[in-house]
C-alpha positions as semicolon CSV with decimal commas, in nm:
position;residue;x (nm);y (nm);z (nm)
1;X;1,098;0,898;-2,991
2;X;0,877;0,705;-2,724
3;X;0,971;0,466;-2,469
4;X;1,184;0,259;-2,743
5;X;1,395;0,529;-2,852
6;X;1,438;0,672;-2,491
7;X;1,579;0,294;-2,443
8;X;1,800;0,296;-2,702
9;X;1,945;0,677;-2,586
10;X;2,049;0,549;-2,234
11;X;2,212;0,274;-2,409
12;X;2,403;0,482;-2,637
13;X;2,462;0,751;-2,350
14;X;2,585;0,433;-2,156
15;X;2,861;0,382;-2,419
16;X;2,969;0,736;-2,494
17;X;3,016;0,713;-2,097
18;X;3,234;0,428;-2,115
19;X;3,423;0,518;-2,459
20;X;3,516;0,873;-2,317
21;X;3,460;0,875;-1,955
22;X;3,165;1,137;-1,977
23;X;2,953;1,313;-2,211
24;X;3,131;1,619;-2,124
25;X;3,434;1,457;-2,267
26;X;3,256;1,410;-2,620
27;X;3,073;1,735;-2,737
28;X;2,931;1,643;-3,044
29;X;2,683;1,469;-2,925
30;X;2,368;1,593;-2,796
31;X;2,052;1,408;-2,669
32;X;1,666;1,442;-2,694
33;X;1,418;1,233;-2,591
34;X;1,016;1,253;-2,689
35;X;0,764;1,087;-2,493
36;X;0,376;1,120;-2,459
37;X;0,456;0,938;-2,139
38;X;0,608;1,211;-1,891
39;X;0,687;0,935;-1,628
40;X;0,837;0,613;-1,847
41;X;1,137;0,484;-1,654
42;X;1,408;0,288;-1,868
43;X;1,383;-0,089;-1,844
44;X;1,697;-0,131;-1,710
45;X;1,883;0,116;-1,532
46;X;2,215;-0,093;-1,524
47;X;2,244;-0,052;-1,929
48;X;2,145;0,239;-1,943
49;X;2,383;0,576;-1,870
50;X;2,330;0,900;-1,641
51;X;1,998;1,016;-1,621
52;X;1,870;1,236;-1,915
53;X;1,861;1,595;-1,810
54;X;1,504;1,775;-1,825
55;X;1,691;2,013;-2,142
56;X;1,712;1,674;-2,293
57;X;1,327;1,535;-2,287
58;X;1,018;1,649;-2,426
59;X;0,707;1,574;-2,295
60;X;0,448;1,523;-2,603
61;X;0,099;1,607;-2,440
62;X;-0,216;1,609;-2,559
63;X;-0,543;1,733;-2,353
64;X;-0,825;1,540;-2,398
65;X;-1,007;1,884;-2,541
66;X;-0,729;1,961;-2,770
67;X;-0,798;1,614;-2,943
68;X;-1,160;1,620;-2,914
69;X;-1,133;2,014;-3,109
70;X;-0,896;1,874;-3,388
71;X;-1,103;1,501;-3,441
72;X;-1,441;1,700;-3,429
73;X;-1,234;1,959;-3,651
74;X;-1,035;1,687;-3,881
75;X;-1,160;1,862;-4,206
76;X;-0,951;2,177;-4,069
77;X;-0,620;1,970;-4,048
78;X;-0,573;1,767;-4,358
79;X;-0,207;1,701;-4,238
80;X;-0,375;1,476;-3,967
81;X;-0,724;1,347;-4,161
82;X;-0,474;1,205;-4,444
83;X;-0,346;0,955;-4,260
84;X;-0,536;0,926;-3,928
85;X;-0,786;0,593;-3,872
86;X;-1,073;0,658;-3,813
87;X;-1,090;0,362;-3,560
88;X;-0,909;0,578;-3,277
89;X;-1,108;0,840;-3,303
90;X;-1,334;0,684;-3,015
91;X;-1,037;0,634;-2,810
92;X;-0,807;0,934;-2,890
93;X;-0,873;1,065;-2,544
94;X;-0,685;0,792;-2,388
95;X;-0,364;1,007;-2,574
96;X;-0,389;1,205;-2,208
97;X;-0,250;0,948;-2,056
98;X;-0,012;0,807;-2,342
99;X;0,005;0,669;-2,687
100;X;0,061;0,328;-2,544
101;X;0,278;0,211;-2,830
102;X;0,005;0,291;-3,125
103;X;0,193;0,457;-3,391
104;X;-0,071;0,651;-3,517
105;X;-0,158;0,788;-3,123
106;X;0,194;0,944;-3,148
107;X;0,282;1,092;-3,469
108;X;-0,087;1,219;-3,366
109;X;0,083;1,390;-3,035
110;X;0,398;1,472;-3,276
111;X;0,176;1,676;-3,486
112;X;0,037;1,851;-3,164
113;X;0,382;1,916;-3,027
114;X;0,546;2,016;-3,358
115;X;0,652;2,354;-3,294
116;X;0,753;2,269;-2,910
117;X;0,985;1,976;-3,071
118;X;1,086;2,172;-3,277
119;X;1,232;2,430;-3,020
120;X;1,399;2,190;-2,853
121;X;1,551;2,034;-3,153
122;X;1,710;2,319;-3,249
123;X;1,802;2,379;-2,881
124;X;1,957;2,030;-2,887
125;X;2,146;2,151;-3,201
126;X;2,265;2,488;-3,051
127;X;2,379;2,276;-2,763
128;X;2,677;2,094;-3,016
129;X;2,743;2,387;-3,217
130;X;2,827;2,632;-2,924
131;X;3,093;2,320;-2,803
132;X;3,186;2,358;-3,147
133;X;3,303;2,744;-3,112
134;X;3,437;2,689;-2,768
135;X;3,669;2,428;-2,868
136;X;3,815;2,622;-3,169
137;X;3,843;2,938;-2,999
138;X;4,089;2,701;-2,741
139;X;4,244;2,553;-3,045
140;X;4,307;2,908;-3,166
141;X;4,410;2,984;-2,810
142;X;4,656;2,707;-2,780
143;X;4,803;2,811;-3,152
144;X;4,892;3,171;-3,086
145;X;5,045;3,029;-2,740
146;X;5,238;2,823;-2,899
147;X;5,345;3,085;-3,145
């Protein structure tokens, strides 16, 4: 999650590419990448491995009205008000942009994406468990060719 764990992806997507020649070549291991910054570019692109794919990367948005409805609101979501400070709630808007490496800014935009990361956590799952099945049903394949 955010620009630190997207580093720390490539890296590790760097390595499964130079363990097993590509990702392809390793199934069991799926990415997914959250960002409130749609446009954050890895620090360095030489330690880093292929490009993640757009199935792989959420975008964590916020609009500047959807904060301003749930801070003028906060009594309405006592999932947020429990642990939000109350000193961003001048500068919440800025979320549109990014959370800029303020914790609370994105668990805020985690809260606002939940069901969207959600999806595509599951997706990400789905994504292993169907190279699961294939590679048993060619196991099974192989067996009763064999036989």
């Amino acid at each position: 999650m955010g620009g630190t764990g997207i580093e720390v992806l490539s890296r590790v997507r760097r390595l499964v590419e130079e363990t097993y020649g590509s990702l392809k070549q390793f199934p069991v291991i799926s990415f997914l990448a959250i960002d409130t910054d749609r446009d954050y570019k890895v620090s360095n692109p030489l330690a880093a491995g292929s490009p993640l794919k757009d199935n792989e990367k959420h975008w964590a948005s916020v609009s500047g009205k959807n904060v301003q409805q749930i801070i003028q609101n906060l009594d309405n979501y006592p999932w947020i008000a429990s642990w939000f400070p109350k000193e961003l709630e001048r500068n919440i808007t800025a979320l549109e942009a990014g959370a800029g490496q303020i914790r609370a800014c994105g668990r805020f935009a985690f809260f606002c994406n939940y069901h969207a990361i959600q999806q595509k956590f599951q997706a990400a799952s789905d994504r292993v468990k169907v190279t699961k099945v294939l590679c048993k049903v060619a196991m099974a394949s192989r067996l009763t060719t064999v036989a």
